[in-house]
C-alpha positions as semicolon CSV with decimal commas, in nm:
position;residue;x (nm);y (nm);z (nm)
1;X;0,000;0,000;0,000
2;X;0,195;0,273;-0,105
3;X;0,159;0,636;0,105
4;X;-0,144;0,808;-0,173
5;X;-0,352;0,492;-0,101
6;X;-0,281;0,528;0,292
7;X;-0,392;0,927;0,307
8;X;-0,699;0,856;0,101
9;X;-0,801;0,625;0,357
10;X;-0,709;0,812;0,642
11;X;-0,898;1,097;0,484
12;X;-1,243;0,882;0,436
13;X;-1,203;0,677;0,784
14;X;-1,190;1,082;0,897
15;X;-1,514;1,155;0,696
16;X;-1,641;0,912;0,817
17;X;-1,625;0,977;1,221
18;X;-1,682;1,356;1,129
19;X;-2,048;1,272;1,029
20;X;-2,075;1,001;1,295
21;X;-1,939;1,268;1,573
22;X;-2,232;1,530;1,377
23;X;-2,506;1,211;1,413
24;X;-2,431;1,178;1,751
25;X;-2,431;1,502;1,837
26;X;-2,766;1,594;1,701
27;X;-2,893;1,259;1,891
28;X;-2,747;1,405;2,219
29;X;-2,904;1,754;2,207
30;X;-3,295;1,570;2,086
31;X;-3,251;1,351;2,452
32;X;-3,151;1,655;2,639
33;X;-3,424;1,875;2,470
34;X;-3,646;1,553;2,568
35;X;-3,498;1,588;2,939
36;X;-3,563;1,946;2,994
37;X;-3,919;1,942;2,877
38;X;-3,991;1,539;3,105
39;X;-3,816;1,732;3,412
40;X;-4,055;2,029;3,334
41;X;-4,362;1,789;3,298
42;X;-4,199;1,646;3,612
43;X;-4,233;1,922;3,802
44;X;-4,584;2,029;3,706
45;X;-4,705;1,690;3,811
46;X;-4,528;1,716;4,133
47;X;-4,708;2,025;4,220
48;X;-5,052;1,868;4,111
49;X;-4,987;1,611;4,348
50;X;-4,899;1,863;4,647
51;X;-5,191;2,020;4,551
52;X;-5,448;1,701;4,566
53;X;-5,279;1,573;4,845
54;X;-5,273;1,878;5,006
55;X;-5,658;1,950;4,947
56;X;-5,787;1,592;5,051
57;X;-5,604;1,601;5,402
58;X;-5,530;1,948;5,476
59;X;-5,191;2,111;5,506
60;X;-5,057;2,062;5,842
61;X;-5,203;1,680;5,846
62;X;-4,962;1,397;5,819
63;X;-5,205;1,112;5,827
64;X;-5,484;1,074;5,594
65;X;-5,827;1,061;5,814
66;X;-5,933;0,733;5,874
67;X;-6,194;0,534;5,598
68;X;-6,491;0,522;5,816
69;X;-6,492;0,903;5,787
């Protein structure tokens, strides 16, 4: 294999990685745009909660009121 045949390879092995590096990177920022927007969902759904479980038992109680209430 003499040294033109070595660089062309080089050269397309480096194409290659340079669009798998790109594909990767586009992959990465999709799953962290996913990410932001579940931990924003996340926290809405948290805050229903408080809010249910807050209005069924009252703020300050710890224990749910018994079932023959």
């Amino acid at each position: 294999m003499n040294v033109e045949d070595r660089v062309t390879e080089l050269e397309t092995r480096l194409a290659f990685q340079d669009d798998t590096i790109h594909e990767l990177n586009e992959v990465l920022v999709e799953q962290q745009r996913q990410l932001t927007l579940m931990a924003a969902q996340l926290g809405q759904l948290i805050e229903r909660y408080r809010e249910i479980a807050g209005g069924q038992y009252g703020e300050g109680g710890d224990e749910a009121p018994p079932p023959h209430y």
